[in-house]
gemmi code that builds the backbone of each chain (N, CA, C; Angstrom):
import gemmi

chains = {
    "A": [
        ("UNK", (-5.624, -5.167, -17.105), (-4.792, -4.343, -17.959), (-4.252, -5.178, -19.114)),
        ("UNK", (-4.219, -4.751, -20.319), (-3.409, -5.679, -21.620), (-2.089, -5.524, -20.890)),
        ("UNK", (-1.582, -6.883, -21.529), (-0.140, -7.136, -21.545), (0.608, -6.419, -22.878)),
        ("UNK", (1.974, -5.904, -22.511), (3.048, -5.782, -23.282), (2.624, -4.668, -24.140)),
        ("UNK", (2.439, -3.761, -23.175), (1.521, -2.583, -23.875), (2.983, -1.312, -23.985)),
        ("UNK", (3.564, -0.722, -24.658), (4.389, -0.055, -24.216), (3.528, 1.617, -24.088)),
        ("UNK", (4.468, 2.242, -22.672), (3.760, 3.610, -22.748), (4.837, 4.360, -22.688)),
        ("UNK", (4.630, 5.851, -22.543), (5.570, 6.766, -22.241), (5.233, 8.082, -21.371)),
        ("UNK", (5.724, 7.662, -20.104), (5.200, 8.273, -18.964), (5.045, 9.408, -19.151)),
        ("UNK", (5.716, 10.718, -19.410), (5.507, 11.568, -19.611), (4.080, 12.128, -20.683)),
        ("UNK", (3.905, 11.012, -21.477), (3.392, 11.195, -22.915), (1.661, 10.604, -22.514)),
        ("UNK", (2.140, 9.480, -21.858), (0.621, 8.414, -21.340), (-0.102, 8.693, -20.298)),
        ("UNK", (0.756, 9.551, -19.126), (0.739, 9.453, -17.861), (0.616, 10.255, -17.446)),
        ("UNK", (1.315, 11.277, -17.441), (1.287, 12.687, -16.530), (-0.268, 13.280, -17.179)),
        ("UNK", (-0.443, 14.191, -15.904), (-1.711, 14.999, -16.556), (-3.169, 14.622, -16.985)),
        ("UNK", (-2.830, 12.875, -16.947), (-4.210, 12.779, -17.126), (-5.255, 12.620, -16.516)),
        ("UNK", (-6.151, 12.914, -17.063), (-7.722, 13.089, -16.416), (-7.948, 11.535, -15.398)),
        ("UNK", (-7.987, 11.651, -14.052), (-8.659, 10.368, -13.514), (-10.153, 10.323, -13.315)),
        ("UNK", (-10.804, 9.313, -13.615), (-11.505, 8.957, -13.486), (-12.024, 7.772, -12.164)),
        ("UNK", (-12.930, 8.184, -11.272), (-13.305, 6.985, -10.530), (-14.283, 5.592, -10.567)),
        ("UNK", (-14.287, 4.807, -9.939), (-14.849, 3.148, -10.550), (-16.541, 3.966, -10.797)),
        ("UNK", (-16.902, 5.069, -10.444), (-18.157, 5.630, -11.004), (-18.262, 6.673, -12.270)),
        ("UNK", (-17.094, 6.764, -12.751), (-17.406, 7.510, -13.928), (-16.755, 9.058, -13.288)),
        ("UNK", (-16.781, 9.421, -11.896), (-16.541, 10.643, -11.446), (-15.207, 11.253, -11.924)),
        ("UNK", (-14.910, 12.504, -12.115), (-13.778, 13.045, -12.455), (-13.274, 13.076, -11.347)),
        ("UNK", (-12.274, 12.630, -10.586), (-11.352, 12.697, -9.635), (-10.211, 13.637, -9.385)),
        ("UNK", (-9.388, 13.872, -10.709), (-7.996, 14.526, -10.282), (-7.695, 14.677, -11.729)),
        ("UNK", (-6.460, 14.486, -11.293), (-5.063, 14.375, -12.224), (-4.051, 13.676, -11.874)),
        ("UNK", (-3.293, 12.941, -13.092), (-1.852, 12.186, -12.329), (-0.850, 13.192, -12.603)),
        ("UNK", (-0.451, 13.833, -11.154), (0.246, 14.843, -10.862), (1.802, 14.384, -10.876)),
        ("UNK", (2.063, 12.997, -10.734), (3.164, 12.424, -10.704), (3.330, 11.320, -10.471)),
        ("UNK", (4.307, 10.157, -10.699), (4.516, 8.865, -10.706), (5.351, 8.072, -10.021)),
        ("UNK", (4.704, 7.465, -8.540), (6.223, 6.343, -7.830), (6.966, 5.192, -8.408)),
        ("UNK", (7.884, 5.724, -8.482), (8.546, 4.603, -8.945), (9.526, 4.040, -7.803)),
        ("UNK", (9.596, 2.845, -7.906), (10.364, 1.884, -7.035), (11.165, 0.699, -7.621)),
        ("UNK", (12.239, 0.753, -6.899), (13.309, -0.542, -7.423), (13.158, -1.906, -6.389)),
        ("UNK", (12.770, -2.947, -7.396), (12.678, -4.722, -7.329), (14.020, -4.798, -6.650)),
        ("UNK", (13.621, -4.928, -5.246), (14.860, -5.364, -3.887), (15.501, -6.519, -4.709)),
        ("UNK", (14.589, -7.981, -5.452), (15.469, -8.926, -5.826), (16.033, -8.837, -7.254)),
        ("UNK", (14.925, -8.299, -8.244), (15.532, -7.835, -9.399), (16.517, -6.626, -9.854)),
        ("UNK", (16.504, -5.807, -8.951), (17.314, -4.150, -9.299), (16.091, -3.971, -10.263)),
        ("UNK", (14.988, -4.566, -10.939), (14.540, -3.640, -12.180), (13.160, -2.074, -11.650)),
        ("UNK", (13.502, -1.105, -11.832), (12.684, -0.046, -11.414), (11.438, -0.108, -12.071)),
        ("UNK", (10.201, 0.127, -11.055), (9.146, -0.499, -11.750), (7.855, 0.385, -10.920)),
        ("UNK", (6.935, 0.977, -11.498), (5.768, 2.161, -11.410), (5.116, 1.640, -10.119)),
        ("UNK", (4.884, 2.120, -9.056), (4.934, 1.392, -7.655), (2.868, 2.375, -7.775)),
        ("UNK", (3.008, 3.730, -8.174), (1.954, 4.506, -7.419), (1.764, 5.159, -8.886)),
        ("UNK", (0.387, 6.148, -9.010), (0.151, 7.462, -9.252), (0.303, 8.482, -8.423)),
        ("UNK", (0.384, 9.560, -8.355), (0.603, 10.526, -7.273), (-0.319, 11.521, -7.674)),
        ("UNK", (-1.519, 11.714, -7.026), (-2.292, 12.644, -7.358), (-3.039, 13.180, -5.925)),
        ("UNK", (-3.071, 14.688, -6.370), (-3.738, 15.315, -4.779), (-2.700, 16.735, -4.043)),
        ("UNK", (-3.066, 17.409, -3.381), (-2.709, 18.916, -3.323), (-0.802, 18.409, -3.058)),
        ("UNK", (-0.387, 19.424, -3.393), (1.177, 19.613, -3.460), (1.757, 18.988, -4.717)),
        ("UNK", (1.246, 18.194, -5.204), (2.188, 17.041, -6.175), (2.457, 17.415, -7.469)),
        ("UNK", (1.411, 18.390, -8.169), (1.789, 19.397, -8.990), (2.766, 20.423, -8.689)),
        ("UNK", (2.677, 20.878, -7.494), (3.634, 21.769, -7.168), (4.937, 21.569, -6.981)),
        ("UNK", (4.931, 20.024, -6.288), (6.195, 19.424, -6.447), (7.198, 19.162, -7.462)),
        ("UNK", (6.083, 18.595, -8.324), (6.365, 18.138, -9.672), (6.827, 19.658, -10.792)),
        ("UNK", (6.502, 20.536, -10.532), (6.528, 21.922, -11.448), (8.309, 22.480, -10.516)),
        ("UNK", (8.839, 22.113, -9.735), (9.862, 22.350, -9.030), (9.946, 22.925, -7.832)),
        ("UNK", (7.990, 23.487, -7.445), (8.257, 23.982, -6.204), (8.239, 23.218, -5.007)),
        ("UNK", (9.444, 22.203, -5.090), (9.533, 21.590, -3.537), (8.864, 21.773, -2.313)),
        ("UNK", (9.441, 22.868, -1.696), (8.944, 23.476, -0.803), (7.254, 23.800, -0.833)),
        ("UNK", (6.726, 24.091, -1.448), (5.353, 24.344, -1.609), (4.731, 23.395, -1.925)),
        ("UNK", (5.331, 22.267, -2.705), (4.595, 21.056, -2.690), (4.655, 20.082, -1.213)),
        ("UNK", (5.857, 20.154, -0.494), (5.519, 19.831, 0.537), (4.884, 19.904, 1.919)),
        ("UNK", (4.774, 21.686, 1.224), (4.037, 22.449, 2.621), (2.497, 22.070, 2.268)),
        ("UNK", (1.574, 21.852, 0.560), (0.483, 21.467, 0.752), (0.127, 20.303, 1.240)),
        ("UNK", (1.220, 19.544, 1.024), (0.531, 17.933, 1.036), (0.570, 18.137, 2.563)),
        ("UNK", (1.399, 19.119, 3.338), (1.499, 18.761, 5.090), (-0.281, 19.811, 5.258)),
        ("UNK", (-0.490, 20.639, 4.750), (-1.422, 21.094, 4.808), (-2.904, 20.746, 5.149)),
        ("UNK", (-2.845, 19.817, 3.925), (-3.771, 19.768, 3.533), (-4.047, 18.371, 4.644)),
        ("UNK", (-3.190, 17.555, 5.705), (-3.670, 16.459, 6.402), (-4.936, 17.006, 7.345)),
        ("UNK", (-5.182, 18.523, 7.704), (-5.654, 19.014, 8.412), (-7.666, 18.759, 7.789)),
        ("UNK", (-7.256, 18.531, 6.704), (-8.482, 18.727, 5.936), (-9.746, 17.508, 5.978)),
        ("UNK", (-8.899, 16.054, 6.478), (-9.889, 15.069, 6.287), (-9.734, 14.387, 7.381)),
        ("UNK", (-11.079, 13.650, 7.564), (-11.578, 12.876, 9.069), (-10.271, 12.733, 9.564)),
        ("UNK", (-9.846, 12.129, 10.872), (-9.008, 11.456, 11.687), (-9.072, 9.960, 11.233)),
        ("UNK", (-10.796, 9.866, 11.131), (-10.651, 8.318, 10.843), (-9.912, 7.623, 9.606)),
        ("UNK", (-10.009, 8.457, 8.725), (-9.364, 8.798, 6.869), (-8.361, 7.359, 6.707)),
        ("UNK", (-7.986, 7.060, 6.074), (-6.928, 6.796, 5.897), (-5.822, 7.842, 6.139)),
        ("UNK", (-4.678, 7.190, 6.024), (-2.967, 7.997, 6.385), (-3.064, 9.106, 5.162)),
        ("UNK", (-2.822, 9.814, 5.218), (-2.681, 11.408, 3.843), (-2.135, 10.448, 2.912)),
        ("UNK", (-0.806, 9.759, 3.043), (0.201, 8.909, 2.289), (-0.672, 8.342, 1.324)),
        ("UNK", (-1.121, 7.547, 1.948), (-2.425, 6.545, 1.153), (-3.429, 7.359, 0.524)),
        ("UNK", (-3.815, 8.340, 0.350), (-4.808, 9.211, 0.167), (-4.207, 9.687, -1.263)),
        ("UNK", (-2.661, 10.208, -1.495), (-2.328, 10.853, -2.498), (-2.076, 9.652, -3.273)),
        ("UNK", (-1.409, 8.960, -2.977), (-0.790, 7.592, -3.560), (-2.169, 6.688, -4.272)),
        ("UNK", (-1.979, 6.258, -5.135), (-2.815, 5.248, -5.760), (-2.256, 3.961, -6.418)),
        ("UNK", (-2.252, 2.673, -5.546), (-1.547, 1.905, -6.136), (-1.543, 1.553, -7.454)),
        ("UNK", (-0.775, 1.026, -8.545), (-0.673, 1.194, -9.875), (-1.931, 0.322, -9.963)),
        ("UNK", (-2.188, -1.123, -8.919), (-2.639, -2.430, -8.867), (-4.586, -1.744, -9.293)),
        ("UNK", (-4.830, -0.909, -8.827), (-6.200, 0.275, -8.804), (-6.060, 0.745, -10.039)),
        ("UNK", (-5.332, 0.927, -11.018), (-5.462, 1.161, -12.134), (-6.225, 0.104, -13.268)),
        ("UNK", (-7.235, 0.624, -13.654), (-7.885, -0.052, -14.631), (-7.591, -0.223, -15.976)),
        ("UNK", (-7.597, 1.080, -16.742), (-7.707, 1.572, -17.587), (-6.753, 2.493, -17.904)),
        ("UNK", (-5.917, 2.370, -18.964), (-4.616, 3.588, -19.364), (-5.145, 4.418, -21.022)),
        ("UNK", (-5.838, 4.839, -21.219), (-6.246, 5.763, -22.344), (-6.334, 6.866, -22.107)),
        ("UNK", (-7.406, 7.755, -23.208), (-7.676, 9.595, -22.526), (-7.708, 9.730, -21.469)),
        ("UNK", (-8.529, 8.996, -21.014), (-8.708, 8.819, -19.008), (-8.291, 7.584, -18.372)),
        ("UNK", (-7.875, 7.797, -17.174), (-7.272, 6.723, -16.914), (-8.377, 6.709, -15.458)),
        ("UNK", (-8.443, 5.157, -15.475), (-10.138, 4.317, -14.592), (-9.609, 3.910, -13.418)),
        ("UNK", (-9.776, 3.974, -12.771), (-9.422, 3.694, -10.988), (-10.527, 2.910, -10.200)),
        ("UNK", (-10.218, 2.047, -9.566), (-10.958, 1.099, -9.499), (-11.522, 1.131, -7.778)),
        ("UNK", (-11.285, 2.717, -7.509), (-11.205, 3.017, -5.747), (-12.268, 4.347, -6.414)),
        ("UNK", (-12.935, 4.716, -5.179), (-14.206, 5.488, -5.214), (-13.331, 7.578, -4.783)),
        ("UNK", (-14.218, 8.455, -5.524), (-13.307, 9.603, -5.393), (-13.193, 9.960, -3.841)),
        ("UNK", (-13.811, 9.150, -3.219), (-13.420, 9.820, -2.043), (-12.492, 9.720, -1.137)),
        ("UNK", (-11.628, 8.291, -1.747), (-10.215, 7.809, -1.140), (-9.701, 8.622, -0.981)),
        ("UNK", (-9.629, 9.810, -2.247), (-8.350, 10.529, -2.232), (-8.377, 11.697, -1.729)),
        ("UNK", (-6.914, 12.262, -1.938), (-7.048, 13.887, -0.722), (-7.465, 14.751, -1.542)),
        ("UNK", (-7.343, 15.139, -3.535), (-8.078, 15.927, -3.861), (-9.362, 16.355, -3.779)),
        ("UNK", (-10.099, 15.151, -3.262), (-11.886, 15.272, -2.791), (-11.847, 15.853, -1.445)),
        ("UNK", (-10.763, 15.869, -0.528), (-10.829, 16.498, 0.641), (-10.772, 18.163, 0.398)),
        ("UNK", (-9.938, 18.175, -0.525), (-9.399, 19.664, -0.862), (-10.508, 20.174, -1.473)),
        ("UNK", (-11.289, 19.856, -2.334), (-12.242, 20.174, -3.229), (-13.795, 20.492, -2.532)),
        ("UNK", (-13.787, 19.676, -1.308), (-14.724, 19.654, -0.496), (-14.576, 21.161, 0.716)),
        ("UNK", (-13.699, 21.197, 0.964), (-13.068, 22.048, 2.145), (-13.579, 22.975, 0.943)),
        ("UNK", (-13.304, 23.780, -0.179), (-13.261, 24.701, -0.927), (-14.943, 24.873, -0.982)),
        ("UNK", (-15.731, 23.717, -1.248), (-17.179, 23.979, -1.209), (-17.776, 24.021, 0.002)),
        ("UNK", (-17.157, 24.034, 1.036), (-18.058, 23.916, 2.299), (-17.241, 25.573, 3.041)),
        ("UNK", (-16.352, 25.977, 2.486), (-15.892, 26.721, 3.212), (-15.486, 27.876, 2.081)),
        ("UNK", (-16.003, 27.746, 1.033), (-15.947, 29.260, 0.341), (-17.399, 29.250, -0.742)),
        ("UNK", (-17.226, 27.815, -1.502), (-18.505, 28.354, -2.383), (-19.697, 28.218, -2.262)),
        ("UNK", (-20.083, 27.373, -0.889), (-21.262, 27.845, -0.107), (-21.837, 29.376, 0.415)),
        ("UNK", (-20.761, 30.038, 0.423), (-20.726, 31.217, 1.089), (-20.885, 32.221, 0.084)),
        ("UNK", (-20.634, 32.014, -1.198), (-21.017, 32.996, -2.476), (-22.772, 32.985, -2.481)),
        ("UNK", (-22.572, 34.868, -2.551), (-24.484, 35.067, -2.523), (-24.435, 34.040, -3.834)),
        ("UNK", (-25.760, 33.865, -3.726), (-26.430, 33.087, -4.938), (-25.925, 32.287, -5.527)),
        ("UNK", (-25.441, 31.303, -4.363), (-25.355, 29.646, -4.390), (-26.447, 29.234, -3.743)),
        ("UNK", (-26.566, 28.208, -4.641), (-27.966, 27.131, -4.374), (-27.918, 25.852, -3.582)),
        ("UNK", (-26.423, 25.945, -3.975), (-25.653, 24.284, -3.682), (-26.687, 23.804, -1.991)),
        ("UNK", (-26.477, 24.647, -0.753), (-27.120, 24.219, 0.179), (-29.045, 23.976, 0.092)),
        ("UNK", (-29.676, 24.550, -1.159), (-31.162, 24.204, -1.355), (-30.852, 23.189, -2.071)),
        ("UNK", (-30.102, 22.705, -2.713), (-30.152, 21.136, -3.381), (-29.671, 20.115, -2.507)),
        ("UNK", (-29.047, 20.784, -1.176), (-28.785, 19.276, -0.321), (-29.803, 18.728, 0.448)),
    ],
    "B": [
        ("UNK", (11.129, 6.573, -5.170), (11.197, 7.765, -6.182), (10.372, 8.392, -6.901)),
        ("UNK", (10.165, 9.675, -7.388), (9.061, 10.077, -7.981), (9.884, 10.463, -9.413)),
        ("UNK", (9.026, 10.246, -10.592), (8.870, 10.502, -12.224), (9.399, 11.794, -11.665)),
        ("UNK", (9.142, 12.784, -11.407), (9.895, 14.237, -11.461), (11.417, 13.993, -11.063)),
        ("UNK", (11.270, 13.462, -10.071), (12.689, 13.332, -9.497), (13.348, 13.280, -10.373)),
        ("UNK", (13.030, 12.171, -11.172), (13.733, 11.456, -12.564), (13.778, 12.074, -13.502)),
        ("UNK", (13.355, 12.499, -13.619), (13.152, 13.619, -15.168), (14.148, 14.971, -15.382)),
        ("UNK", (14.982, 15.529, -13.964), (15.794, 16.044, -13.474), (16.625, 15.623, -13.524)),
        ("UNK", (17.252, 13.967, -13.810), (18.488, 13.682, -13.744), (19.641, 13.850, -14.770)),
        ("UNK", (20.715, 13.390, -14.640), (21.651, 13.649, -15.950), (21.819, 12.052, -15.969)),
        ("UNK", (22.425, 12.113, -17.133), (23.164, 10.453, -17.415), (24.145, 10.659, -17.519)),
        ("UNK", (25.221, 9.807, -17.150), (26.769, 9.764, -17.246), (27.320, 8.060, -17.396)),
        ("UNK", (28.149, 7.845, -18.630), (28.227, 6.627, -19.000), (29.626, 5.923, -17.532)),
        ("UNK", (29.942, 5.110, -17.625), (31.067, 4.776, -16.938), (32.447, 5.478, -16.663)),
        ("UNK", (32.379, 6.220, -17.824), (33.469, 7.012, -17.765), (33.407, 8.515, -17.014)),
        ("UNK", (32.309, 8.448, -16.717), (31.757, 9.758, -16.308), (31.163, 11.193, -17.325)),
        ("UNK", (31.245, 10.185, -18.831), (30.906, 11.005, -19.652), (29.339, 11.397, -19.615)),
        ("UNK", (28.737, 12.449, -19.860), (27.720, 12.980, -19.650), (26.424, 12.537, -21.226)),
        ("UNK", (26.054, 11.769, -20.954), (24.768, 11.505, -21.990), (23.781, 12.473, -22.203)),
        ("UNK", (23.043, 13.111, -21.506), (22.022, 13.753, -21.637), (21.343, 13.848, -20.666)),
        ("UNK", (19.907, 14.362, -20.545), (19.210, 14.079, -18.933), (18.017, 13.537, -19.253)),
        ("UNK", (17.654, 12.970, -18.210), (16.520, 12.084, -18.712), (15.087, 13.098, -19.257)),
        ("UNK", (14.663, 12.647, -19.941), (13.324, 13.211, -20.473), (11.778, 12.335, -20.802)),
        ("UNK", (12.033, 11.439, -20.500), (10.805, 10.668, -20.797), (11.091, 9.021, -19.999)),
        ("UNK", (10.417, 8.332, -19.902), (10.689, 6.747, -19.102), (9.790, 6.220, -19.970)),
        ("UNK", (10.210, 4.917, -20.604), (9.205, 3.808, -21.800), (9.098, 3.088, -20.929)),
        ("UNK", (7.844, 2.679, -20.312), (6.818, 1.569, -19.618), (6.277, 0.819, -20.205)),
        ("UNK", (6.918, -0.674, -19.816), (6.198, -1.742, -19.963), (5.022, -2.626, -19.408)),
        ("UNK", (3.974, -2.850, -19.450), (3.487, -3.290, -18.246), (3.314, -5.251, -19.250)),
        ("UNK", (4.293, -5.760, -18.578), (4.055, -6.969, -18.801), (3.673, -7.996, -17.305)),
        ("UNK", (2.698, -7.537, -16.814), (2.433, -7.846, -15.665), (2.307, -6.981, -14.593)),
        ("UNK", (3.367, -6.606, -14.214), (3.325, -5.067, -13.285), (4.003, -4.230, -14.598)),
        ("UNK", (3.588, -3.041, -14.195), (4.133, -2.333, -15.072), (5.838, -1.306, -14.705)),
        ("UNK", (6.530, -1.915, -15.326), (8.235, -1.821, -15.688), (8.736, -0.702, -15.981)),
        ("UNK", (9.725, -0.131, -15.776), (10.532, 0.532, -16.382), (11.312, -0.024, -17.220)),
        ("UNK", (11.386, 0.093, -18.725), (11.730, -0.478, -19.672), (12.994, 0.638, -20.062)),
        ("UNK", (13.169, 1.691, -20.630), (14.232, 2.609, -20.520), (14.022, 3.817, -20.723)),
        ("UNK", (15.178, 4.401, -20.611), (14.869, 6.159, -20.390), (15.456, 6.895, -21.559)),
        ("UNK", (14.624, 7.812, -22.155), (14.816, 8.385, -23.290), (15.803, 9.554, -22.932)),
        ("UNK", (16.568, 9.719, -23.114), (17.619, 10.407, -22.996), (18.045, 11.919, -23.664)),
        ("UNK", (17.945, 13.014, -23.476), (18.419, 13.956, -24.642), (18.144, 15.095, -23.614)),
        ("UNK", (18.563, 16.593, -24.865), (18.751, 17.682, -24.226), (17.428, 18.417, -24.053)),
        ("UNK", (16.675, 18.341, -24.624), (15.493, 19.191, -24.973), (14.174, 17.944, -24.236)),
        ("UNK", (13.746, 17.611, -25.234), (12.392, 16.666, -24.513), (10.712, 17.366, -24.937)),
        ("UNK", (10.546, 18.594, -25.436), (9.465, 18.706, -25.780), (8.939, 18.467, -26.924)),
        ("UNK", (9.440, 17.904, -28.125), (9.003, 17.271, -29.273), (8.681, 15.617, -28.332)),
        ("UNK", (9.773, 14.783, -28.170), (9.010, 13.573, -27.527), (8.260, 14.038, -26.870)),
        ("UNK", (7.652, 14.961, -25.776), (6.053, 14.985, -24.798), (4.983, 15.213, -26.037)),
        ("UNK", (5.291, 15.832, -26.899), (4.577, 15.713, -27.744), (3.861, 14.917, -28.549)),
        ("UNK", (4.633, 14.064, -28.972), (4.674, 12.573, -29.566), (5.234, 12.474, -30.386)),
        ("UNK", (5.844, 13.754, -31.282), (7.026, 13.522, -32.603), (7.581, 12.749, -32.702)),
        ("UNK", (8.146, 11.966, -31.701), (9.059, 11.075, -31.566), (8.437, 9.773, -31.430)),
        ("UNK", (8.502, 8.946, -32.541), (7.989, 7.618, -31.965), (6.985, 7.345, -31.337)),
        ("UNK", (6.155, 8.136, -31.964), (4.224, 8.061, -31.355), (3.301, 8.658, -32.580)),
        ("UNK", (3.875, 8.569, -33.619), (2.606, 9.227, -34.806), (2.177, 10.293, -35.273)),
        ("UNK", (2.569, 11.087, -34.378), (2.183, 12.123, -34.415), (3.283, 12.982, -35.745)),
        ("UNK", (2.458, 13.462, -36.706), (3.178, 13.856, -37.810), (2.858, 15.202, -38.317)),
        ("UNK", (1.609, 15.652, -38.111), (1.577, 17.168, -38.702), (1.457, 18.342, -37.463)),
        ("UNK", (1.519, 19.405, -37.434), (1.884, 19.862, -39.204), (3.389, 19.926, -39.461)),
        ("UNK", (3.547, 19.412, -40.753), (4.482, 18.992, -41.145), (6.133, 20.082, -40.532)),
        ("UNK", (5.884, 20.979, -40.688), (6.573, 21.839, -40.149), (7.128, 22.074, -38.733)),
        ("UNK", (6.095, 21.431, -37.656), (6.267, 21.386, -36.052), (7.145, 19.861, -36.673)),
        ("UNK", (6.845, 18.797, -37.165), (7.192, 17.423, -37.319), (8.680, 17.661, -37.428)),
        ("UNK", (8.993, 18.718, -38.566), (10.760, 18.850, -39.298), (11.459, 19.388, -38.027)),
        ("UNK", (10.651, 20.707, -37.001), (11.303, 21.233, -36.301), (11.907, 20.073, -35.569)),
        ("UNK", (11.005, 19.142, -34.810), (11.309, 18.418, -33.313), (11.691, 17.641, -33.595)),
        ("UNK", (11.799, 16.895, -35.164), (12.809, 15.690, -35.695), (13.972, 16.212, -34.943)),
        ("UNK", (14.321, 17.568, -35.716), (15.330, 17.995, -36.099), (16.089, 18.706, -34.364)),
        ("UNK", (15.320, 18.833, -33.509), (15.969, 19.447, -32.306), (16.126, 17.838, -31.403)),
        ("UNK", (15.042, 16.806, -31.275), (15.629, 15.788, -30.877), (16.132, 14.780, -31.765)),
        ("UNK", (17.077, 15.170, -32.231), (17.636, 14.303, -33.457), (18.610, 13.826, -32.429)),
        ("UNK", (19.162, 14.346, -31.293), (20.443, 13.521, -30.548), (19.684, 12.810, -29.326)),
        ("UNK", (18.814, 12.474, -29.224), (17.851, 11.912, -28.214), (18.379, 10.460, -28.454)),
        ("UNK", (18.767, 9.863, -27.026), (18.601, 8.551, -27.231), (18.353, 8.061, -26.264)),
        ("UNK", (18.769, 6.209, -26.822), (17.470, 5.371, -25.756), (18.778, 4.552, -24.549)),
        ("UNK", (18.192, 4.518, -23.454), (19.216, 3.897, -22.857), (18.347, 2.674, -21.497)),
        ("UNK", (18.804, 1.574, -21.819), (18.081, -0.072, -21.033), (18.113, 0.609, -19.653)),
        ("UNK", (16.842, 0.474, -19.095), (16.864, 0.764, -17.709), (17.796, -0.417, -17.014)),
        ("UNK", (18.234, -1.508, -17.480), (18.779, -2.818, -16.482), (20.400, -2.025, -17.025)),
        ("UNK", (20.869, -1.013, -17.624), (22.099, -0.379, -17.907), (22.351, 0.274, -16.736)),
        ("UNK", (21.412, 0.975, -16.178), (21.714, 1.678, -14.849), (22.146, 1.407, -13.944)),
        ("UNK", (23.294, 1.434, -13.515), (24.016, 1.084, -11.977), (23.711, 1.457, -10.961)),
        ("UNK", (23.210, 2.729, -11.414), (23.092, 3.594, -9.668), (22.227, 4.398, -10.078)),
        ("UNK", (21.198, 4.685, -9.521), (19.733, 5.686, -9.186), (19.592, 6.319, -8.486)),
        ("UNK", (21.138, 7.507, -8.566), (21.012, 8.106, -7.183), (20.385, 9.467, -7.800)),
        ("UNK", (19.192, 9.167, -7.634), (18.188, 10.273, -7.722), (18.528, 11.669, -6.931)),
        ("UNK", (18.581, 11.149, -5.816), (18.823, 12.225, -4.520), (19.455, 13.621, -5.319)),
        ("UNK", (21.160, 12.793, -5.928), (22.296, 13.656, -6.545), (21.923, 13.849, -7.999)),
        ("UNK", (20.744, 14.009, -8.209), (20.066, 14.153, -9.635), (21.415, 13.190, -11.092)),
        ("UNK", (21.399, 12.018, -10.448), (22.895, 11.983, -11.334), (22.440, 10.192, -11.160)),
        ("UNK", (22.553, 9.646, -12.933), (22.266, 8.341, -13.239), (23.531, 7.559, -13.631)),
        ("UNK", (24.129, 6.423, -13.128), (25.368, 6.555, -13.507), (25.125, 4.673, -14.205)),
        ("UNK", (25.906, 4.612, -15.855), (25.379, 3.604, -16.427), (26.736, 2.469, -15.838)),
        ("UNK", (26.476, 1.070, -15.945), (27.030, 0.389, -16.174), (28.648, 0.346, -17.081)),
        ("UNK", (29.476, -0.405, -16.288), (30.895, -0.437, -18.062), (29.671, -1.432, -19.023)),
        ("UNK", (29.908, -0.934, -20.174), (29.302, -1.947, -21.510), (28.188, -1.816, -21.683)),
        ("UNK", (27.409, -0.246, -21.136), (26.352, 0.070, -21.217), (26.276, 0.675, -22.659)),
        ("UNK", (24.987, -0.110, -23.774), (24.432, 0.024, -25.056), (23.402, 1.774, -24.791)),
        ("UNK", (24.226, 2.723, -25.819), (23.288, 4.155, -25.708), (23.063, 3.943, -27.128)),
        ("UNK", (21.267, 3.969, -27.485), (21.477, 4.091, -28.898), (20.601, 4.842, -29.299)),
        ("UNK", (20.639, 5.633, -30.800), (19.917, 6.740, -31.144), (17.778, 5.878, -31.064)),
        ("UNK", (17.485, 7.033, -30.266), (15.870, 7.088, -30.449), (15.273, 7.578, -31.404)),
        ("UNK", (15.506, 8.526, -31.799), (14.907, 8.768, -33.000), (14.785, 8.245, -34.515)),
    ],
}
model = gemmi.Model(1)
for chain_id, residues in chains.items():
    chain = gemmi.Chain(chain_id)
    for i, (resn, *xyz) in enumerate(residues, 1):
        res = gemmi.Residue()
        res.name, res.seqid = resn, gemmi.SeqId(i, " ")
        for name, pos in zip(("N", "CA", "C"), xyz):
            atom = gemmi.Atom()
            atom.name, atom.element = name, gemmi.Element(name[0])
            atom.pos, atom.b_iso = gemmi.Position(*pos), 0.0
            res.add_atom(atom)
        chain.add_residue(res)
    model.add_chain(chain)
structure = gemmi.Structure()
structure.add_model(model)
structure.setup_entities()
């Protein structure tokens, strides 16, 4: 990452298009952890937050953002990583801060590929005249 | 804490006087990337925009409006902040905490 770059979270950050270390469209940064330096007090960008509920959270619906993210644990392996880890993207995985922002973890870390997957295996497979299962 | 959380809050100087609520966070990344300070004001959609201190200039007319609605927007040192009690949507600054115009 350049040094001494100034951004403006709202302006740099929110909303943008992620990208994975393959070029894949991944998500969106639905929202941003921030955390306070135990020895410094200085508050400092800990995560991205991207993946089901976090828009919803983020738009004010609490409640509905927390009922997806509990939701949606139902959706990926056991073996998975923790959901936590799944929405969360450490800042340290960030590559790239421009139009798109580059992630240096593959789309399938995250829980929006769980959600996105569940939706193709369990609805748009099922639309007459999908092909999707003759191309697998 | 989460950026929304924050973006919900109010500011209140030492005295308990009321600044504004937060609307935007300026990130530094000089190594990890920082919270540098929080843009402060009533409104906030000319800064998401970029009117404010990002270039963004036409059309000239959107430019005069959002000068002119965040004209009381200001900037306040994240190391000013005493207390981050997010929870109570409520930022409470330091005595001898510097608020100065952003725009």
């Amino acid at each position: 990452m350049a040094h001494d770059r100034v951004l403006h979270a709202t302006l740099d950050l929110l909303d943008r298009q992620l990208r994975d270390r393959n070029g894949v469209l991944c998500g969106n940064v639905d929202d941003v952890e921030i955390e306070i330096d135990d020895a410094s007090g200085q508050p400092y960008v800990a995560s991205i937050v991207t993946g089901p509920g976090a828009l919803a959270y983020r738009l004010g619906l609490r409640r509905l953002g927390t009922w997806l993210e509990r939701a949606s644990t139902g959706l990926h392996d056991a073996g998975d990583a923790p959901l936590d880890d799944r929405i969360h993207v450490p800042i340290e995985f960030v590559t790239s801060i421009g139009p798109t922002i580059e992630l240096a973890i593959h789309a399938k870390q995250l829980a929006s590929y769980d959600t996105e997957q569940w939706w193709v295996d369990h609805v748009i497979t099922h639309i007459p005249g999908n092909d999707s299962r003759a191309t697998e | 804490m989460r950026l929304s959380d924050l973006l919900t809050c109010e500011v209140v100087d030492s005295d308990g006087t009321v600044v504004g609520t937060v609307n935007d966070v300026r990130l530094v990344r000089d190594g990890r990337m920082r919270v540098d300070a929080l843009i402060v004001g009533s409104g906030g959609l000319g800064i998401r925009l970029g009117y404010i201190r990002n270039g963004v200039r036409g059309p000239w007319l959107l430019a005069k409006v959002f000068s002119r609605l965040e004209r009381r927007a200001r900037l306040v040192d994240a190391a000013d902040v005493g207390s981050w009690s997010v929870a109570e949507h409520r930022l409470t600054l330091r005595v001898g905490a510097t608020v100065q115009p952003y725009a």
